[in-house]
C-alpha positions in Angstrom: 0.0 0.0 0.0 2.8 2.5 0.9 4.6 1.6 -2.5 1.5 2.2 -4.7 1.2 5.6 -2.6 4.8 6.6 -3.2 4.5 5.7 -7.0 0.9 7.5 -7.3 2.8 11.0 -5.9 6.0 10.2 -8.2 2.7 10.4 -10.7 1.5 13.2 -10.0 4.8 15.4 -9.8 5.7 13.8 -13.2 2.3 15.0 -14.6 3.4 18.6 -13.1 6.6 18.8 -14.4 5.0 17.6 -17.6 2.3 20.7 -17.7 5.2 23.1 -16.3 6.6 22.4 -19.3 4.0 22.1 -21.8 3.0 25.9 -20.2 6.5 27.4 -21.1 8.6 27.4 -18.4 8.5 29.5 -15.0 7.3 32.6 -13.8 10.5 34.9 -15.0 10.7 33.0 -18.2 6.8 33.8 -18.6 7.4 37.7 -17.8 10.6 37.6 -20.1 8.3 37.3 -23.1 5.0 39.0 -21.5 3.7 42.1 -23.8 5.5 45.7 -23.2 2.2 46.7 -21.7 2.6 43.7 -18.9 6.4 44.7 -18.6 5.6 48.6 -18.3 2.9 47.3 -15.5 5.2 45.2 -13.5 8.2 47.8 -13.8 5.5 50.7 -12.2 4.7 47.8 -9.6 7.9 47.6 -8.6 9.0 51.0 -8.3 6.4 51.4 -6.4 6.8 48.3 -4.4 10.7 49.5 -3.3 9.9 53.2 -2.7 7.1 51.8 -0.3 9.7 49.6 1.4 12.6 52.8 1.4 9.9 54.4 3.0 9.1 51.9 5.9 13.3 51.5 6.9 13.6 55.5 7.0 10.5 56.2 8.9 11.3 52.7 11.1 14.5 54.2 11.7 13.6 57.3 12.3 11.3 56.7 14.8 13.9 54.7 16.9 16.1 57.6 16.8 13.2 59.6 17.8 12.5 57.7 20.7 15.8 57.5 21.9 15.6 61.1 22.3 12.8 61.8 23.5 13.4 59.5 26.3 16.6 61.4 27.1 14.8 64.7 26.7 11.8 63.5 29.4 14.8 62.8 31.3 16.5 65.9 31.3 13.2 67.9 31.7 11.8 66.5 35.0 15.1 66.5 36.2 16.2 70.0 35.7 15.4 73.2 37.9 15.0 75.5 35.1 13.4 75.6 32.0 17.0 77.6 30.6 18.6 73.9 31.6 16.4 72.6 29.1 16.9 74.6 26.5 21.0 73.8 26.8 20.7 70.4 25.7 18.2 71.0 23.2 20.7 71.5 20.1 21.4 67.7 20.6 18.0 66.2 20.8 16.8 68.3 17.8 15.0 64.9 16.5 12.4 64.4 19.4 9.4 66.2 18.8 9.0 67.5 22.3 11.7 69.7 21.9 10.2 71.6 19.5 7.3 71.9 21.3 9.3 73.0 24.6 11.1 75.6 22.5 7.9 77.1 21.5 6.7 77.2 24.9 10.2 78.3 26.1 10.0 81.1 23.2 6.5 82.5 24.1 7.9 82.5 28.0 10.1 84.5 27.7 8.6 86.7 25.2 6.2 87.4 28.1 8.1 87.6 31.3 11.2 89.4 29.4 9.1 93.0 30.1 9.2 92.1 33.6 12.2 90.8 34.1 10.9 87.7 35.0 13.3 84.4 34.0 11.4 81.6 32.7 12.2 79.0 35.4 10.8 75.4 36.8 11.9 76.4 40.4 8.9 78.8 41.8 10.2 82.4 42.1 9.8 84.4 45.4 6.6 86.0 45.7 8.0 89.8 46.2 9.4 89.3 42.7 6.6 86.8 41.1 6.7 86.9 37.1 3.5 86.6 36.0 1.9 85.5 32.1 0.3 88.1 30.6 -1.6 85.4 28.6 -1.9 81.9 29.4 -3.9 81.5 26.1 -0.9 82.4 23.6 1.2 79.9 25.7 -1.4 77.3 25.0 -2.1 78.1 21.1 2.2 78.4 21.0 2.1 75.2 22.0 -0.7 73.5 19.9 1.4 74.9 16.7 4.5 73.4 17.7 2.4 70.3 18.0 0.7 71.0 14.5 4.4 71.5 13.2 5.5 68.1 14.8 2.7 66.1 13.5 3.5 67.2 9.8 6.9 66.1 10.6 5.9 62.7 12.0 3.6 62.0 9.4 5.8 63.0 6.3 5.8 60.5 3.3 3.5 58.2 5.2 0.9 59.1 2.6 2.7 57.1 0.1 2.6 54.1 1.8 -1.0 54.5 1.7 -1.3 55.5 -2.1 0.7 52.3 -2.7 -1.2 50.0 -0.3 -4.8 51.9 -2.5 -3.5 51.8 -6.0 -1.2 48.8 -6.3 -3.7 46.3 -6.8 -5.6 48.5 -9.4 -2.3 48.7 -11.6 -2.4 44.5 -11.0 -5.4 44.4 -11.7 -5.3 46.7 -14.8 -2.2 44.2 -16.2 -4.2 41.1 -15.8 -7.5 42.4 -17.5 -5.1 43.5 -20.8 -3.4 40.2 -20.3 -6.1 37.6 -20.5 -7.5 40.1 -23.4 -4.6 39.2 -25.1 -4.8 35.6 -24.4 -8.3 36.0 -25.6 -6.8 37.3 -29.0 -4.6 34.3 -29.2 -6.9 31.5 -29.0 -8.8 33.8 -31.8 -6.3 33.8 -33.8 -5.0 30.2 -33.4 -8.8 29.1 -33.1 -7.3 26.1 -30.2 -8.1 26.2 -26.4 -5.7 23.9 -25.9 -3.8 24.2 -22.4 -0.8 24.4 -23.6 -2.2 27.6 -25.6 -4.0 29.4 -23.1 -1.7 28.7 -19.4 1.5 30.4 -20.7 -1.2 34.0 -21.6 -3.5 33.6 -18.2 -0.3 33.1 -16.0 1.5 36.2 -17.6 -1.4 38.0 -16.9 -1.7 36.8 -13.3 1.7 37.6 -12.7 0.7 41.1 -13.0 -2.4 40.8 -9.9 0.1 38.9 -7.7 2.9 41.7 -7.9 0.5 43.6 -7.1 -0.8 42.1 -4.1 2.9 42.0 -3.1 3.0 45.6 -2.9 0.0 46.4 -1.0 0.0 44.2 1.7 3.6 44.9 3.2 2.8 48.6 2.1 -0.8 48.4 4.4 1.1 46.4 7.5 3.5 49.0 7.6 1.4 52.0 7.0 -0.8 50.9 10.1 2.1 50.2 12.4 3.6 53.4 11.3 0.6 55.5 11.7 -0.2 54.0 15.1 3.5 55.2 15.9 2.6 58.8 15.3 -1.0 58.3 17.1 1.4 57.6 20.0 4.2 60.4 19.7 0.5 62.7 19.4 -0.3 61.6 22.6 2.7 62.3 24.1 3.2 65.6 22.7 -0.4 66.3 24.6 0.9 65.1 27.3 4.1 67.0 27.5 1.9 70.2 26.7 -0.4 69.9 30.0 2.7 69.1 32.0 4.8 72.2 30.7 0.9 74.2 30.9 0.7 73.4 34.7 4.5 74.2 35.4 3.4 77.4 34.0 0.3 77.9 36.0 1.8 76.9 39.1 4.8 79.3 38.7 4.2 82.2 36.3 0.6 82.9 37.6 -1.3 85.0 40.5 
């Protein structure tokens, strides 16, 4: 029983190898000799398939570096006694995006304690000399820009990832429709409907569908992991915001 199994499945892959070959070959020999218009599809597919992917190592990147810094940033803020400490070790954490919201709220600070001579400081100031804000609405909305400005940064080029993950399978698509339209054409012309006729036209033409399936799924994967990334770094930036808000309520005014 075993013997009769093995020789059915030695069968079986003979017939295979026997329609492989009968079909034309493999998959690059079938895109070797595919139409220009199947060639021109594929070659869009994949440019678009390896910008996606430069796309998802920079931002991946990128947002290691980012977090790296912003963790040594947190550090330095809720560690430090005055905001002018901060601002000192700013220049080298220029990637996280809290400090360019801290700047912000730094900047508009100082723009309004600088009249009074006040210094923009974590420690609270003695109350014969209290600085006080002469809006605590301008520090808010300075720091909801900054957070507006940091946003656009996070989410820079993410947009393509989505454009490929939307429009990739279209431009398959597209190739496989002209493809089997071909194929059509062929067994016209030839007038047979003979397997080893139609498989070599159909596969090119499926070639085009499943290249394009291989650029929108890693380029959806990515696009949500990326994008949940930001939705994070958003969060924190809200976060940092209400901490530096209440630093400046408790310290800068009456």
């Amino acid at each position: 029983m075993r013997t009769l199994g093995y020789y059915a499945i030695a069968l079986q892959l003979q017939a295979v190898g026997a329609s492989e070959a009968a079909a034309g070959g493999g998959i690059l020999e079938w895109v070797a000799r595919s139409s220009p218009l199947n060639k021109i599809v594929l070659l869009i597919l994949v440019l678009f398939s390896v910008a996606s992917w430069g796309i998802v190592l920079h931002k991946s990147w990128e947002f290691r570096r980012l977090e790296r810094q912003t963790f040594s940033f947190l550090d330095v803020f809720r560690r430090s006694k005055k905001f002018s400490e901060v601002q000192a070790v700013c220049r080298s954490l220029t990637h996280s995006p809290l400090v360019g919201v801290f700047q912000a709220g730094y900047a508009e600070l100082n723009s309004q304690l600088r009249p009074v001579g006040g210094e923009a400081t974590v420690a609270l100031p003695s109350s014969s000399a209290q600085p006080n804000l002469r809006s605590f609405d301008a520090l808010d909305r300075a720091l909801l820009r900054a957070s507006s400005v940091e946003q656009n940064k996070l989410e820079h080029r993410l947009h393509l990832l989505a454009t490929t993950a939307s429009i990739t399978p279209f431009i398959g698509l597209f190739g496989t429709v002209m493809g089997i339209v071909t194929s059509f054409q062929e067994i016209s012309a030839t007038g047979s409907t003979n397997l080893a006729v139609v498989a070599p036209g159909i596969g090119e033409a499926l070639i085009a569908t499943a290249a394009g399936l291989g650029a929108a799924i890693p380029a959806v994967y990515f696009y949500n992991h990326l994008t949940n990334k930001v939705k994070l770094y958003l969060s924190a930036m809200d976060d940092f915001s209400l901490e530096f808000l209440n630093i400046a309520d408790r310290n800068f005014t009456s």
